[in-house]
C-alpha positions in Angstrom: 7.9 -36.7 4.6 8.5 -33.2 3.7 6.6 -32.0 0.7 8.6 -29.9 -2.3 8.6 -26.5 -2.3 6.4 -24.8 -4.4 7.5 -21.3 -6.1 5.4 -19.1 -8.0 7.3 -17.0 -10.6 6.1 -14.1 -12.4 7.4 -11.7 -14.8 5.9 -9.2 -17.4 7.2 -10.8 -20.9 8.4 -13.9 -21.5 11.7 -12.2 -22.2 12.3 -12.1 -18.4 11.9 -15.6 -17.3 12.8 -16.8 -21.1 9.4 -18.3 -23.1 11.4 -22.0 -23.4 9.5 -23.9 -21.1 11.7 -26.9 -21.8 13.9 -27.0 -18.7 10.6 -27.7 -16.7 9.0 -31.5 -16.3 5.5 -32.8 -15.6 4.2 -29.6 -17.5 0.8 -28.4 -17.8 -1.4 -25.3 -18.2 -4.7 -23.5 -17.2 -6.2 -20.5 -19.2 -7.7 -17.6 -17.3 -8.9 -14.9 -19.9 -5.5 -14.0 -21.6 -3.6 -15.2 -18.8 -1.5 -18.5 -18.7 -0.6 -20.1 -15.9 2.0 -22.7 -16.6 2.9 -25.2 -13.6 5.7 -27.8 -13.8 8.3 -29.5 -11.8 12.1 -28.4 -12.2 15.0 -30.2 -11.0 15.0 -32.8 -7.9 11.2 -31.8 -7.2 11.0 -28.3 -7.0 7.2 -27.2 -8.0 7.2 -24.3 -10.4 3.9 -21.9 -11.1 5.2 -19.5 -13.5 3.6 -16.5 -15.9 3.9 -13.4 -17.8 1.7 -10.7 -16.2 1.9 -8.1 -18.8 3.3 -5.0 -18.2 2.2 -2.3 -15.4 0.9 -2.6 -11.8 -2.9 -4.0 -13.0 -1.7 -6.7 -14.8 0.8 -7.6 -12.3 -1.6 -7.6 -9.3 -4.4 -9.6 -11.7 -1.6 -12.2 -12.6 -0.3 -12.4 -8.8 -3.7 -13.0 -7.5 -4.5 -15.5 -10.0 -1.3 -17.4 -9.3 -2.1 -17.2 -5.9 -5.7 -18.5 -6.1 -4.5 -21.7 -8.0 -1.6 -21.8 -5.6 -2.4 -22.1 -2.0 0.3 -23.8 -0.6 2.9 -21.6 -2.4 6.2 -21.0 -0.4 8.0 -18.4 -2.6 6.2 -15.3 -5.1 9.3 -14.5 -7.0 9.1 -11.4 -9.4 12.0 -11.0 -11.9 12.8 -9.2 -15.1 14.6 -5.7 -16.0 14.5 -2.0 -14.8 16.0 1.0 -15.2 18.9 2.2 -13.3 18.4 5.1 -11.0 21.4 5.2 -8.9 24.7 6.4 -10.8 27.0 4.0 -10.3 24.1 0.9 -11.6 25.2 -0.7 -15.1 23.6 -2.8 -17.5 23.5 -5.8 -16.4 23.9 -5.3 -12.7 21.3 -6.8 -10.4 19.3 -5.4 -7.9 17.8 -7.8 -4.6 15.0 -5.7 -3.6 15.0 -5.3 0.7 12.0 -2.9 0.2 9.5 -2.3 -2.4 7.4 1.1 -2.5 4.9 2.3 -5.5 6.2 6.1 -6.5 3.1 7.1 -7.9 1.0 6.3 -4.7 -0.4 9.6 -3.6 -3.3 10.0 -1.3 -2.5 13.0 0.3 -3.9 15.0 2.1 -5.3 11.8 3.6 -2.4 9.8 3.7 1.2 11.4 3.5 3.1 10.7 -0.1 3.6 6.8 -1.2 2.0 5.2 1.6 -0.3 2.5 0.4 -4.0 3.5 2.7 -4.3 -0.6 3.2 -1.4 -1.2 4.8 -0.7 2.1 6.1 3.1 1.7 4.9 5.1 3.7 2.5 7.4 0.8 1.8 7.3 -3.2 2.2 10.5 -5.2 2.9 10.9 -9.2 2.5 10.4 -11.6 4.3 14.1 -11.6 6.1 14.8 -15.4 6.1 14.1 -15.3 2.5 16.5 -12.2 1.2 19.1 -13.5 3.4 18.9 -17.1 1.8 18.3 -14.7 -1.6 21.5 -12.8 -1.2 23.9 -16.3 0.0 22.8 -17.9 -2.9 23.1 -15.5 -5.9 26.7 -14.6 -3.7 27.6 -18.4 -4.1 26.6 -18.8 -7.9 28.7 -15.6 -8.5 31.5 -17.3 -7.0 30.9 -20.3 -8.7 30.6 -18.8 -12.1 27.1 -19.3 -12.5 26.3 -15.6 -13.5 29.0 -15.3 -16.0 27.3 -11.9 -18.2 25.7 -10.2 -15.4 27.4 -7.6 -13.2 27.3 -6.8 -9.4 24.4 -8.1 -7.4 23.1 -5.6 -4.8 20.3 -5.2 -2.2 18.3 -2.2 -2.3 15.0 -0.1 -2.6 13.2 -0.8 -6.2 10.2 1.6 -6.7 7.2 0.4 -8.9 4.5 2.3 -11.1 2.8 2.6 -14.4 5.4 5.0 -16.1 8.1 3.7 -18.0 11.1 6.2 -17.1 12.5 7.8 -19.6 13.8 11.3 -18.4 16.7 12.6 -16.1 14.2 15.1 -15.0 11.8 12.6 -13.6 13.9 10.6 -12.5 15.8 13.4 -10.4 12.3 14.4 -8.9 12.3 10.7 -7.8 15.8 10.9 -6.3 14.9 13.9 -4.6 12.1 12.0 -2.4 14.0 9.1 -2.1 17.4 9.2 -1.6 18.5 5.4 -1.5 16.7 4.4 -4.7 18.2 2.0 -6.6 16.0 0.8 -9.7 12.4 1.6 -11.4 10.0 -0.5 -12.9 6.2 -1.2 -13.7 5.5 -4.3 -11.2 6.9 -5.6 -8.3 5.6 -3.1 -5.8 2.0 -4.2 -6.8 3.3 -7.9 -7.1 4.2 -7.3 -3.7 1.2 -5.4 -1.8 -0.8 -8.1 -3.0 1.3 -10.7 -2.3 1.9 -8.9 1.0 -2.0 -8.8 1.8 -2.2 -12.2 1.2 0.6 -13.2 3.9 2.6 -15.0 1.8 6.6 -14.6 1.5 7.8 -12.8 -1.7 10.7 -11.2 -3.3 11.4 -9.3 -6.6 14.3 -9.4 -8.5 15.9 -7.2 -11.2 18.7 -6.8 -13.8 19.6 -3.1 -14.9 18.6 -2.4 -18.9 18.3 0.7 -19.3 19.8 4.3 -17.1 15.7 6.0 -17.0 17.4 8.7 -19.2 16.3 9.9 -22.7 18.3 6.5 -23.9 16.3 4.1 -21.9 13.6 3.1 -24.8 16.3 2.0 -27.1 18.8 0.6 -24.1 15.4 -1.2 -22.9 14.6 -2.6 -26.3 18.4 -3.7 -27.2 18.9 -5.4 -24.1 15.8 -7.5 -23.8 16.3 -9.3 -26.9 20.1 -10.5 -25.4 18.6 -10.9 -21.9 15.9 -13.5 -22.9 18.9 -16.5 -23.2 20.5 -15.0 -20.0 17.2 -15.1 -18.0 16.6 -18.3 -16.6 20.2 -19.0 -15.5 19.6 -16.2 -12.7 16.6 -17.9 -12.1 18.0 -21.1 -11.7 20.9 -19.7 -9.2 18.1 -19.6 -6.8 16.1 -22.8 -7.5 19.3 -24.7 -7.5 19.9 -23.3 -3.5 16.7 -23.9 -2.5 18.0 -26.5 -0.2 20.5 -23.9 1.9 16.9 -22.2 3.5 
């Protein structure tokens, strides 16, 4: 008999996976310092591990490795939530698959050249394929099926991580300049990743647009969180719900 999947999900407020824990059966919890790990079974027998990291690259890694630890026969690390835009033509409420990951305020140089991470001697870590493919079919199919009715365009592309929330055209130019294809910024899932990465188990991060990463972005940011909290799980559960298509 095949055992259920087991996903870990992690984002860095409840606001990005939505705090109601009610859609979720056999629930429980374990407490690790400020962090709470809640584990629970969702539909026809999908095992969930969920929590909110906190914000930044630290908090992310801690709260990855922790799910991990208590998780060892996880399938999926999912990270979702918001970033900013920083390609043009992104809008609120578009969504952005990452195929790559990098960290844009890696810098070991001299030693190592610009963004790549000395462990893994790579500048930029891409999914496992199997999983972004199933990833892209299935948030393709609940867009066709009106599943996603608020958000935008879904598209892959290359989300960069660090501890700066973006708020400048002139940063974020400086950052367009290095790397051409960028399509979001954020504060987690490159570190989310690496460790996840390290760890050899599959992962992929997940983002909807709130903000442009221009002068607007802290207001834009704080507006569209408080809508995007009722929103957040049905993205979520576009996935869980396909789980079976792998």
């Amino acid at each position: 008999m095949t055992r259920p999947l087991h996903i870990g999900l992690l984002g860095a407020m409840p606001e990005e996976i939505g705090s109601d824990l009610s859609h979720l059966n056999q629930l429980s919890s374990s407490v690790h310092g400020d962090l709470t790990l809640h584990q629970g079974v969702w539909g026809e027998g999908v095992r969930l591990t969920l929590a909110w990291s906190g914000w930044g690259k630290v908090c992310a890694a801690r709260a990855a490795t922790r799910l991990l630890a208590a998780s060892p026969d996880l399938d999926l690390l999912l990270f979702t939530g918001v970033a900013g835009a920083a390609e043009g033509s992104l809008q609120q409420w578009d969504v952005v698959l990452a195929d790559a990951v990098m960290q844009h305020d890696m810098n070991a140089s001299p030693l190592f050249p610009r963004f790549t991470m000395p462990p893994l001697k790579r500048d930029r870590l891409q999914p496992d394929p199997a999983w972004l493919d199933w990833a892209k079919r299935s948030l393709a199919a609940a867009q066709a099926a009106g599943e996603l009715e608020g958000f935008g365009a879904v598209r892959p592309g290359l989300i960069a991580t660090g501890d700066q929330f973006i708020g400048d055209a002139a940063v974020l130019q400086e950052l367009k300049a290095a790397l051409p294809d960028l399509q979001a910024v954020e504060m987690e899932g490159g570190a989310v990743a690496q460790v996840a990465e390290q760890e050899e188990v599959p992962w992929l991060v997940l983002r909807v647009i709130s903000d442009g990463a221009d002068e607007a972005a802290a207001q834009s940011f704080t507006d569209f969180v408080k809508v995007y909290e009722q929103q957040a799980w049905s993205l979520i559960e576009a996935l869980l719900k396909r789980l079976s298509t792998r």
